[in-house]
MIBA-562937 format. One line per 4 residues: number of its first residue (from 1); their letters; for each residue x, y, z of N, C-alpha, C. Coordinates in steps of 0.001 Angstrom, whole numbers, plus 500000, padded with zeros to 6 digits. Atoms other than C-alpha are relative to their C-alpha. Example, Ala and Ser with C-alpha at 12.3 -4.5 7.8 and 13.67 -1.06 7.14 Angstrom:
// MIBA-562937
1) as) 500890,498810,500000,512300,495500,507800,500900,501200,500000; 499180,498810,499940,513670,498940,507140,499230,501090,500730
END
This chain:
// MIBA-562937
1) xxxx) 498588,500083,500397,377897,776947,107385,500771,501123,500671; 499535,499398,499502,380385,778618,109471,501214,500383,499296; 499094,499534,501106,382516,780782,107298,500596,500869,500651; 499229,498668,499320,383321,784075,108869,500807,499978,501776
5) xxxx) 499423,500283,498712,384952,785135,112258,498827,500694,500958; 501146,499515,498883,382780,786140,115595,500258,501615,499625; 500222,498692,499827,381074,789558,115048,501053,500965,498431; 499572,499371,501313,382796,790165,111397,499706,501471,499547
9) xxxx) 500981,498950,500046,380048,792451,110469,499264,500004,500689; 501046,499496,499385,378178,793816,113253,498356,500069,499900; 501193,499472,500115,375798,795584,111415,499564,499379,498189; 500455,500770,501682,373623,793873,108180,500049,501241,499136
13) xxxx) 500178,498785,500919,373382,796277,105393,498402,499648,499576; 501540,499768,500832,369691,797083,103915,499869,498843,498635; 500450,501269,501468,368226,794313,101274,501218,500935,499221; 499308,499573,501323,369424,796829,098410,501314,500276,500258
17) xxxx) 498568,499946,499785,372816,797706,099914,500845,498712,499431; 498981,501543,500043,373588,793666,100212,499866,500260,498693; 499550,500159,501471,372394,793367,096568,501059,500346,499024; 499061,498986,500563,374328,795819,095052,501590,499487,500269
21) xxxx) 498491,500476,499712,377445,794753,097117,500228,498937,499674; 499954,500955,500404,376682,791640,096622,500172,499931,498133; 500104,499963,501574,376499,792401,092449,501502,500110,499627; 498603,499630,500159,379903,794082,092721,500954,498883,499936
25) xxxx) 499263,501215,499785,381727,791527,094448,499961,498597,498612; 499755,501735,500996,380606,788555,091663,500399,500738,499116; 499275,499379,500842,381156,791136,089244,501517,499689,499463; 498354,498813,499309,384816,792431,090444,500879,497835,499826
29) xxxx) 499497,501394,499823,385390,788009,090937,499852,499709,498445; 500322,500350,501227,384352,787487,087292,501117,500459,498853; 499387,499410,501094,386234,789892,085434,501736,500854,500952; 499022,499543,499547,388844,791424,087853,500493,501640,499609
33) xxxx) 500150,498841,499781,387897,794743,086763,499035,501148,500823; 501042,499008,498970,386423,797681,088779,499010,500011,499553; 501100,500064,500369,382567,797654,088701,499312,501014,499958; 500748,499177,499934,380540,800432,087305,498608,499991,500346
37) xxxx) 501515,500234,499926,376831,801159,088061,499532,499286,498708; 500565,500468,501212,376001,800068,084464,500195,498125,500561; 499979,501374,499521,377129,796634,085434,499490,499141,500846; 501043,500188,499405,375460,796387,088329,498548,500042,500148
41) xxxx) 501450,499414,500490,372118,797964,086993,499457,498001,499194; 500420,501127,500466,372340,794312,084877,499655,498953,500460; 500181,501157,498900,372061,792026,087693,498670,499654,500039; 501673,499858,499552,368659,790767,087986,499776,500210,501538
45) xxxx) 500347,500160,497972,368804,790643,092009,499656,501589,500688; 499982,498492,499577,369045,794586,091972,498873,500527,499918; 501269,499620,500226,366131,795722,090190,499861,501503,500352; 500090,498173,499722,366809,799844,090575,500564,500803,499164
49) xxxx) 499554,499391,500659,367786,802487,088664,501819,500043,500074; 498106,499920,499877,371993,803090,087751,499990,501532,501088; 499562,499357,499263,371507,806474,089678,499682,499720,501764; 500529,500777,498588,370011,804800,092613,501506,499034,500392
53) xxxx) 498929,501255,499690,372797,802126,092430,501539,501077,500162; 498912,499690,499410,375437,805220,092033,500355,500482,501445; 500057,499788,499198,374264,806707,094854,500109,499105,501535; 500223,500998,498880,374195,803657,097114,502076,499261,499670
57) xxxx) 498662,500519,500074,377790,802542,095711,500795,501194,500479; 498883,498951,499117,379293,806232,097330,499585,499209,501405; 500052,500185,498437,377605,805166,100587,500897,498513,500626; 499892,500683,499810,378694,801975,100317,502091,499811,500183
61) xxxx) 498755,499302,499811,382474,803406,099997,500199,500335,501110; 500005,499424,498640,381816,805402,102857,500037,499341,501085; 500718,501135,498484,380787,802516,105159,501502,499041,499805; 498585,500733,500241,384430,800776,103727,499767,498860,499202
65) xxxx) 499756,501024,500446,382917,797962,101910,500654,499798,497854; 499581,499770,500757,384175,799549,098616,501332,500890,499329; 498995,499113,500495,387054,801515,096791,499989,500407,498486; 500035,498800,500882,387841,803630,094105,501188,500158,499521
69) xxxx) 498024,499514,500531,391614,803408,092027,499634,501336,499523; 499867,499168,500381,390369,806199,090083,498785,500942,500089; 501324,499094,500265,387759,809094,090023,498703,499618,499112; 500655,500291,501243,386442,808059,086848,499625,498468,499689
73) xxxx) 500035,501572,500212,386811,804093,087732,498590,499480,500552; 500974,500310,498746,384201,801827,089303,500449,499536,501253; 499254,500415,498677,384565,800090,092528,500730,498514,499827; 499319,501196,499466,386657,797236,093832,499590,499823,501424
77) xxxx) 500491,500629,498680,385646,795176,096771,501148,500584,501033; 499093,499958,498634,387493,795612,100402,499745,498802,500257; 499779,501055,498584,388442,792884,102909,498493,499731,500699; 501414,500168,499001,384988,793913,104585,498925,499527,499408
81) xxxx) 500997,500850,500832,383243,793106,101338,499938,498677,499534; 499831,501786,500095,384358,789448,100762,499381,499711,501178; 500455,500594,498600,383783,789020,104612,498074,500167,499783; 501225,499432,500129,380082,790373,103761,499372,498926,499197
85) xxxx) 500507,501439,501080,379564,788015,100516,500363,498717,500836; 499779,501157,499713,380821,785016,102219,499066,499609,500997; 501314,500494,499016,378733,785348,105096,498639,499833,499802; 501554,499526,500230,375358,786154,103656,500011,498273,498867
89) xxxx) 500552,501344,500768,376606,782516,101444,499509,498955,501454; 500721,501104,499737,373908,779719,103000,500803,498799,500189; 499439,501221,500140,375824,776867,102076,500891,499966,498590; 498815,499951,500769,378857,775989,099585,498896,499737,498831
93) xxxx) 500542,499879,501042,377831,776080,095977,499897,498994,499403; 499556,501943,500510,377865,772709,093612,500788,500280,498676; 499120,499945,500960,379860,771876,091467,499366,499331,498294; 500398,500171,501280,379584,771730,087713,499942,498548,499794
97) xxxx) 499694,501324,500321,379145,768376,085983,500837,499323,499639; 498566,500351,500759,382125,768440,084340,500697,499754,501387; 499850,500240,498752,383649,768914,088095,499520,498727,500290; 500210,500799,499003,381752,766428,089451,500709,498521,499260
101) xxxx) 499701,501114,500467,382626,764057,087240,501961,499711,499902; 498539,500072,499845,386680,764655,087654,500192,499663,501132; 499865,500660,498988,386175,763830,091012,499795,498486,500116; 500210,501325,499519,384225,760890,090826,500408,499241,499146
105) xxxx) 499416,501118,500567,386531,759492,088238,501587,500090,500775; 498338,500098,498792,389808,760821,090648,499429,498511,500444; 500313,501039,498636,388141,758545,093561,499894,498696,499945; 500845,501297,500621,387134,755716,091314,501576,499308,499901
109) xxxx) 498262,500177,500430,391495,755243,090706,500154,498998,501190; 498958,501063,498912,393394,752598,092572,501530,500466,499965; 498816,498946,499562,396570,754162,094472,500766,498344,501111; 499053,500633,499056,399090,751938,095698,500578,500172,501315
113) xxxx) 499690,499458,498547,400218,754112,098336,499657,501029,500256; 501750,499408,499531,398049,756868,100417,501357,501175,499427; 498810,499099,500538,401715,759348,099736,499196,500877,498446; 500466,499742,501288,400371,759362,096041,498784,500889,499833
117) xxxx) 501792,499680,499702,396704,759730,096498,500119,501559,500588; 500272,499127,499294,397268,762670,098712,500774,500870,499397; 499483,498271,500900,399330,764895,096222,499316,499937,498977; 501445,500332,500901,396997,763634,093264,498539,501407,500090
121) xxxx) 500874,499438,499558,394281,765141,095314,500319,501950,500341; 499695,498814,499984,396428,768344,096177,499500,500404,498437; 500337,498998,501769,396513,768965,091690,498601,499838,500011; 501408,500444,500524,392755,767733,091752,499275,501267,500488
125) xxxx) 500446,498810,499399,392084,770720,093970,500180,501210,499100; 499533,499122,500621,394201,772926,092218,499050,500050,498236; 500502,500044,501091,392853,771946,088632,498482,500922,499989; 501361,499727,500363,389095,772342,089394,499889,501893,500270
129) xxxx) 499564,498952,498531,389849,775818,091978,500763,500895,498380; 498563,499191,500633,392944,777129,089520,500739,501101,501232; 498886,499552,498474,394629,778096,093140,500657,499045,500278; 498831,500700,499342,397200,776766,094862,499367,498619,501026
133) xxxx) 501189,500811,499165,395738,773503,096955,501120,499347,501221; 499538,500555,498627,396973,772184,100500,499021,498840,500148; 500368,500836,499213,396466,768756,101535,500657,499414,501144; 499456,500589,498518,397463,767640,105354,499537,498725,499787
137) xxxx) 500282,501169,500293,398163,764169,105626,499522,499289,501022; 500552,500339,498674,396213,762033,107830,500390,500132,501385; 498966,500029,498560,397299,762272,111796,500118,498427,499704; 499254,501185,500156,399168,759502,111783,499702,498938,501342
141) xxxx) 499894,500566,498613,398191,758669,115301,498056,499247,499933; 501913,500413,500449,394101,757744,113738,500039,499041,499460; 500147,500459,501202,395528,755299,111935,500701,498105,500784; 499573,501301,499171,396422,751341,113042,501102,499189,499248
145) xxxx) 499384,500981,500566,398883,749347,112181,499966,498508,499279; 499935,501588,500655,399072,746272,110018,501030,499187,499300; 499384,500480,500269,401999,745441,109155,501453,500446,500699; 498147,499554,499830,406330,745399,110738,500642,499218,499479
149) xxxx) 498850,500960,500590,409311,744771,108912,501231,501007,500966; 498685,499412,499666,412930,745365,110300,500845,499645,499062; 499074,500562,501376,415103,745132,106892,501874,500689,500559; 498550,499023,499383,419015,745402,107846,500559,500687,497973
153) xxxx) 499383,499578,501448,420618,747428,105332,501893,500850,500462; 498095,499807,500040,424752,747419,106547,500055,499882,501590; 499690,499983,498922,426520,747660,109409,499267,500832,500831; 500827,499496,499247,424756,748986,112190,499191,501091,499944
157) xxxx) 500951,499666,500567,421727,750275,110249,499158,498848,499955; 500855,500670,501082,418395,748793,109811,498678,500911,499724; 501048,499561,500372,415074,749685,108627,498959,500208,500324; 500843,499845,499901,412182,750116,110249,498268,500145,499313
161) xxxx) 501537,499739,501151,408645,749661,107674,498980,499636,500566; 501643,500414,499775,404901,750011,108996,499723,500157,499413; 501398,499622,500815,402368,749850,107217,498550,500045,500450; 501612,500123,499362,398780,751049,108293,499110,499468,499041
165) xxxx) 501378,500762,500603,395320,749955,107638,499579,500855,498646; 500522,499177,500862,394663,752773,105181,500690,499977,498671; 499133,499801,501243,397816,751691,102881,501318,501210,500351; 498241,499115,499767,400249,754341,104450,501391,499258,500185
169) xxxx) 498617,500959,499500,403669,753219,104733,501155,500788,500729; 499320,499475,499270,406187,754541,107344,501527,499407,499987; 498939,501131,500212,409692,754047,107010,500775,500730,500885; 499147,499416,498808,412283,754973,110160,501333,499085,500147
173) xxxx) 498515,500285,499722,416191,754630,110322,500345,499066,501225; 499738,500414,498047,417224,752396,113554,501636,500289,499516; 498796,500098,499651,420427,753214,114185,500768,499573,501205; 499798,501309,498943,422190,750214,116091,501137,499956,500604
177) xxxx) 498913,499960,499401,424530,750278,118413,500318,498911,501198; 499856,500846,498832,425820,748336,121429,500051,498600,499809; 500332,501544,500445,424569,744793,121566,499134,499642,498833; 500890,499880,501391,422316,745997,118635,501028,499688,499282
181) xxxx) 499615,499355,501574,425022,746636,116145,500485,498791,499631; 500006,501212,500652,425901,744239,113781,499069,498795,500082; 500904,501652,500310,422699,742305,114321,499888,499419,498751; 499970,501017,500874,422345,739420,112308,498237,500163,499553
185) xxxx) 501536,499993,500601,418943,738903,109974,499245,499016,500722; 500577,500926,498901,418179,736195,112590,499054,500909,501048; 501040,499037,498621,417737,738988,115250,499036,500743,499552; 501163,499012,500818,416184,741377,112939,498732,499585,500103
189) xxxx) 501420,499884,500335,413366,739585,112331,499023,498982,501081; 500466,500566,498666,413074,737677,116084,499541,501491,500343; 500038,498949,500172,412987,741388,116434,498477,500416,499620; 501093,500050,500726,410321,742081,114134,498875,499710,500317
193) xxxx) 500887,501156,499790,408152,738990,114976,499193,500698,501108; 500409,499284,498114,408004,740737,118859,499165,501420,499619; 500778,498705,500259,407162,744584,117465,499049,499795,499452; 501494,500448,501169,404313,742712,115207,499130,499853,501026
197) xxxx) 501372,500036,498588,402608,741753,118260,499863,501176,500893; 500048,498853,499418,403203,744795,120120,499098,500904,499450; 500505,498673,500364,401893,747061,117417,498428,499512,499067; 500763,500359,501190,399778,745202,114765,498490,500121,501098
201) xxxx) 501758,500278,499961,395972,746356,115123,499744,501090,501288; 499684,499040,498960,397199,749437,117701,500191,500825,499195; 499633,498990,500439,397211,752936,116908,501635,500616,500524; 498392,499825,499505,400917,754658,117489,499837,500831,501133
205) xxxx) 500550,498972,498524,399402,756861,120136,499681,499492,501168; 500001,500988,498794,398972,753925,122217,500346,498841,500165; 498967,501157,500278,402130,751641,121866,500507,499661,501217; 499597,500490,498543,402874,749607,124922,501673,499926,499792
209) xxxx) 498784,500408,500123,406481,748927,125587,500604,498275,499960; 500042,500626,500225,408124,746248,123863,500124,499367,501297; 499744,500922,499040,408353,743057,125743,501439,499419,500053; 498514,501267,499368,411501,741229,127704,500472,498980,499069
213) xxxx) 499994,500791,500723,412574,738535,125242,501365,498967,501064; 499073,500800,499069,415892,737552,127521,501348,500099,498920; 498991,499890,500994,417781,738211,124042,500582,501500,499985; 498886,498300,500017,420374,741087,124543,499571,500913,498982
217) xxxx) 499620,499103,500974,420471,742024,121460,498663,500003,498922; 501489,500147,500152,416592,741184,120110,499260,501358,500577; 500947,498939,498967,415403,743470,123189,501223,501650,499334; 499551,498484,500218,418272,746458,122149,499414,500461,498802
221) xxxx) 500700,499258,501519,417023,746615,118476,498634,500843,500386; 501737,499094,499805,413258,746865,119823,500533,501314,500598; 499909,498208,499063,414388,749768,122444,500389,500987,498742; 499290,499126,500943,416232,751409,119519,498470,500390,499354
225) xxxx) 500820,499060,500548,412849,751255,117495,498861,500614,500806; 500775,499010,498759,410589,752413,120595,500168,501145,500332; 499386,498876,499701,412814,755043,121013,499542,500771,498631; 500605,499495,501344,412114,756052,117183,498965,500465,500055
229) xxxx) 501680,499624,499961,408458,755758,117285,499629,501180,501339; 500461,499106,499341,408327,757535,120519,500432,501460,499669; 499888,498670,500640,410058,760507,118548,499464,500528,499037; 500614,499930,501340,407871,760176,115707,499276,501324,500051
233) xxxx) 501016,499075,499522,405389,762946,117494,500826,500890,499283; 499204,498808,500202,408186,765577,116637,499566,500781,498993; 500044,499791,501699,407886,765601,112999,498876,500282,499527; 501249,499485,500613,405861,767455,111007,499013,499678,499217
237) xxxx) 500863,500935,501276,403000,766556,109445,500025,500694,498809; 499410,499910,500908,403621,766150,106173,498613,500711,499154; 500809,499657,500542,401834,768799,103768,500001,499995,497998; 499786,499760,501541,401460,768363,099557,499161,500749,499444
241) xxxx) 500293,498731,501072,400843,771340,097214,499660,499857,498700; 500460,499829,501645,399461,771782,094234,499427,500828,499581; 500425,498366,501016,398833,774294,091398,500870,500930,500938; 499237,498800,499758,401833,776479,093326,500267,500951,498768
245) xxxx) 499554,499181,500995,402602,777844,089829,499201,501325,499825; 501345,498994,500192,399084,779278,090101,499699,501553,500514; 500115,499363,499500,399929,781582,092350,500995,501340,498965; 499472,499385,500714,402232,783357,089645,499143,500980,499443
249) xxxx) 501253,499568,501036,399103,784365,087424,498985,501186,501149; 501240,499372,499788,397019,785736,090357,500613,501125,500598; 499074,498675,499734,399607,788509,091601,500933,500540,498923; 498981,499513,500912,401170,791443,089348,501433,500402,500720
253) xxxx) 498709,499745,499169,403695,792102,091857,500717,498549,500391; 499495,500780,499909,406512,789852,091988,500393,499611,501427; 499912,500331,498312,407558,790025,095411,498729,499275,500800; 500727,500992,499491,404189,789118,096607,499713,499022,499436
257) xxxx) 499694,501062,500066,404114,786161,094543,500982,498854,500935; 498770,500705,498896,407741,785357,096331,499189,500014,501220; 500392,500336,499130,406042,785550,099498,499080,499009,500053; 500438,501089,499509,403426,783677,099089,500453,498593,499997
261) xxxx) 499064,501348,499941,405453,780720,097923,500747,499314,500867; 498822,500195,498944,407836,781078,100611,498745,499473,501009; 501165,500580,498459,404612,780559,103363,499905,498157,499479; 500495,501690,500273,403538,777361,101034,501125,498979,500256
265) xxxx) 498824,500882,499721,407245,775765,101174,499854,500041,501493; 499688,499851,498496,406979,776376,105401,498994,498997,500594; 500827,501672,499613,405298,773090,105996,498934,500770,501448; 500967,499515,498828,404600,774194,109891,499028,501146,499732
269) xxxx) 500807,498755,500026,403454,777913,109009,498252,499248,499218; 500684,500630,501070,400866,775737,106574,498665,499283,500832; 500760,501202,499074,399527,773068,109276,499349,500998,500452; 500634,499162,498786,399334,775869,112020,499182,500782,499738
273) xxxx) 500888,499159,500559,397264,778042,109847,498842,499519,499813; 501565,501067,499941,394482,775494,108603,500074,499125,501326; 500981,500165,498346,393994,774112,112076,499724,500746,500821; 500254,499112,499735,394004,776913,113399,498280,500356,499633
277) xxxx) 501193,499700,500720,391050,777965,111204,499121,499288,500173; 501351,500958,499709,389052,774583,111695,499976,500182,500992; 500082,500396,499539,389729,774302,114888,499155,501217,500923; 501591,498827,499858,387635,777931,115356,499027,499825,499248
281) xxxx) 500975,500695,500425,385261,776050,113432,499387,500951,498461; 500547,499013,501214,385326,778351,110183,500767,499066,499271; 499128,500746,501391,386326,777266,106786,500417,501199,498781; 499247,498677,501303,387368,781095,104975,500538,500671,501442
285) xxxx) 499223,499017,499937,390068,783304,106063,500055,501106,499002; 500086,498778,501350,390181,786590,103824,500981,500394,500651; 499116,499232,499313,393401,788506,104051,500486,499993,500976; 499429,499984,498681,394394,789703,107034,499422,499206,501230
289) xxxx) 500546,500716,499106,392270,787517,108718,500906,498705,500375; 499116,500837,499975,395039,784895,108134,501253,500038,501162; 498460,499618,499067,397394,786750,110325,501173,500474,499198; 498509,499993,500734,400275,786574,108089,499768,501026,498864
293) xxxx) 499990,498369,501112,401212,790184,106272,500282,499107,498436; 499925,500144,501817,402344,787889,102502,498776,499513,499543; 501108,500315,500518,398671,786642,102750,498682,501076,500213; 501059,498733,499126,397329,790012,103716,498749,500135,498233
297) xxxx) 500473,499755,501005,396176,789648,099560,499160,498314,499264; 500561,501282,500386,394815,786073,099678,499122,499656,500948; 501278,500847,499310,391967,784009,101127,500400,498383,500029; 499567,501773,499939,392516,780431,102387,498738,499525,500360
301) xxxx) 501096,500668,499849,389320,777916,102091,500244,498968,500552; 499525,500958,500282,389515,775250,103653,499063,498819,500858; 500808,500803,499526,387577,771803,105062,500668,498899,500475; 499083,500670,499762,388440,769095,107219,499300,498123,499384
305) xxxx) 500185,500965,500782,388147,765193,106203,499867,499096,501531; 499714,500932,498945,387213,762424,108640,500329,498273,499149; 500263,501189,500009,388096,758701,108877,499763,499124,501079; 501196,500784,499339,385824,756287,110074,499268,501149,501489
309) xxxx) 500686,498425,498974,383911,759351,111706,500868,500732,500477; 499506,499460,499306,386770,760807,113318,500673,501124,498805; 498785,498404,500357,388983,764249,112510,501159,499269,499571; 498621,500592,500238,392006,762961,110848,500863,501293,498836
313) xxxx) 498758,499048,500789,393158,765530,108096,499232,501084,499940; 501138,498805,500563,392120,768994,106127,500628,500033,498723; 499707,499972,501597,392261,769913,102606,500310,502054,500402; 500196,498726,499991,392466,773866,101617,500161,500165,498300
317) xxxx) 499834,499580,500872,392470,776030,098942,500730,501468,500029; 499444,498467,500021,394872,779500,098629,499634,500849,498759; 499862,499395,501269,393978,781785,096243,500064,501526,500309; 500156,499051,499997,393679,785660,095505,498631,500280,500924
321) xxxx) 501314,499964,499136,390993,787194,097737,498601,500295,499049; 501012,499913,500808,389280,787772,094603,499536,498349,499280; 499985,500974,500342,388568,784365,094454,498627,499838,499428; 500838,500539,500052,385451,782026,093499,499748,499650,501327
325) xxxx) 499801,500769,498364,384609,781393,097154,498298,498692,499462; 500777,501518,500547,381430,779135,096121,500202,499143,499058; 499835,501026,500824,382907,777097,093648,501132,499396,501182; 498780,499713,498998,385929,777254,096404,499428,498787,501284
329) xxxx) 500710,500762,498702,383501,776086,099604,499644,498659,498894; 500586,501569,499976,381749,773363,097643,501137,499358,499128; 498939,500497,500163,385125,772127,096082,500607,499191,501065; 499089,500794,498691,387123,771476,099685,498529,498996,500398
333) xxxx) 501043,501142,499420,383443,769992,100707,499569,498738,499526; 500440,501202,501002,382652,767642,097881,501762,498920,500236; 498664,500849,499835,386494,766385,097922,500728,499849,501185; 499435,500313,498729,387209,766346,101571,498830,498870,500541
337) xxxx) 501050,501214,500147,384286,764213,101627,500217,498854,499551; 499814,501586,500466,385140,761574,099227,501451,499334,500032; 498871,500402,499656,388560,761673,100576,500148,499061,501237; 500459,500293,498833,387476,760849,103753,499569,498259,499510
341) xxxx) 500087,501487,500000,385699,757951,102458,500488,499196,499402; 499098,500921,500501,387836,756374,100601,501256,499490,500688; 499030,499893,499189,390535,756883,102859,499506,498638,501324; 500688,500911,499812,388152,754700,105120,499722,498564,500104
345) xx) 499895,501418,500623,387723,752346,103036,501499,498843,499664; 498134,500420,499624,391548,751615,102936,499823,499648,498407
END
């Protein structure tokens, strides 16, 4: 499982070092207070005395993977110690039964339209997680067509409606002019009839240009929606959120709350970040590893989803860097999974 970034940690730490750090960290994730030796002494994985363990928690300060609010406190993890626990995790964790079973009664649901399904799945994230959840919506360009309507709706307006194989539905403005405008529901849907064969059972990434018909004003509508679709690329892919509130609870500072919110409303900043991340073939960011200074205090998880074998979306998870990262990893994995196949399955 490829979690971390190239050359994170250099150098391994000693069996008892990891333990220990490793004790802290689930600790420090558990309770969100600083971890004394006594606490760590309880771990079964440690197995050493508390002055053995204090002595190895200064060094372990020293080396940066710990801190210290107060003289008298215990430690709190660093940046270098999440990066440390995450890497030394094998593989994502499983999920409880209770979990598993909220999924596989989500998946089991019938969704009219994929819109739904895919913010659903954002709270489904959020619920199990209690972070903030990102879902990217399929590329739109993976996906085939099966259905065109051209609906007029007034004077030189009409409607544009695909619908793909998966249940998505696309809806685009034509705005008609020339020998277009004022078409009649005659042309519209001579219109129509022509883009059905053009597109139906074609992905949009490889739309021929309509055909000649000899009808003025038949052939201007199509150009009008050719012209559409070929601008479709522009637009952003569309991202839905869930559990944003969540992010209230896991920062005492208000401002960084406001920031992070402000990143989640920034659709692009959102995309460019989780592909980014898959597309270096990791699935955790910690902090500053994100790039972005309002997430310099969060960790983004995240996994991508195929349909019918291919790369088509990603899921994520945002939370505090004191997160659950194994309930976290096998969360995006178990539900980017059965998103995938259902998605699939149309």
């Amino acid at each position: 499982m490829q979690v971390g970034s190239a050359g994170s940690i250099s150098v391994m730490l000693e069996d008892r070092k990891a333990a220990i750090l490793s004790a802290v960290v689930e600790q420090y994730i558990e309770t969100a207070q600083p971890v004394g030796s006594g606490r760590v002494a309880g771990s079964a994985a440690v197995g050493v005395s508390s002055a053995t363990i204090r002595n190895e928690l200064v060094l372990l300060e020293e080396q940066g993977y710990l801190t210290q609010p107060h003289t008298s406190a215990g430690r709190v993890p660093t940046e270098k110690a999440y990066r440390f626990f995450v890497d030394r995790l094998d593989k994502p964790g499983l999920l409880d039964a209770s979990d598993r079973e909220q999924v596989r009664t989500f998946f089991n649901r019938s969704y009219n339209e994929l819109e739904q399904m895919l913010s659903d799945t954002s709270t489904l994230l959020a619920d199990i997680t209690g972070s903030a959840a990102v879902v990217l919506a399929p590329d739109r360009d993976h996906q085939e067509v099966r259905s065109v309507q051209v609906v007029g709706l007034g004077s030189n307006l009409a409607l544009l409606v695909l619908v793909m194989v998966n249940g998505a539905v696309e809806k685009h403005a034509l705005e008609l002019d020339g020998v277009a405008a004022d078409a009649s529901e005659a042309t519209l849907a001579v219109a129509a009839a022509h883009l059905s064969g053009a597109l139906i059972g074609r992905r949009l990434s490889a739309v021929p240009d309509p055909p000649d018909t000899g009808d003025a004003s038949v052939d201007a509508v199509m150009g009008v929606a050719a012209r559409v679709l070929a601008a479709r690329g522009d637009d952003l892919d569309h991202v839905y959120v869930g559990g944003a509130a969540s992010v209230a609870g896991a920062f005492d500072e208000v401002e960084r709350v406001q920031q992070v919110l402000s990143v989640l409303e920034r659709q692009f900043v959102v995309v460019s970040l989780i592909r980014d991340l898959i597309g270096r073939g990791l699935s955790v960011a910690i902090g500053s590893e994100t790039g972005l200074e309002p997430l310099v205090d969060c960790s983004l998880v995240v996994a991508p989803y195929e349909i019918e074998g291919e790369a088509a979306g990603s899921i994520g998870i945002l939370g505090p860097t004191r997160m659950n990262y194994p309930q976290a990893l096998a969360t995006v994995a178990v539900v980017g999974r059965r998103l995938g196949q259902r998605l699939t399955e149309g």
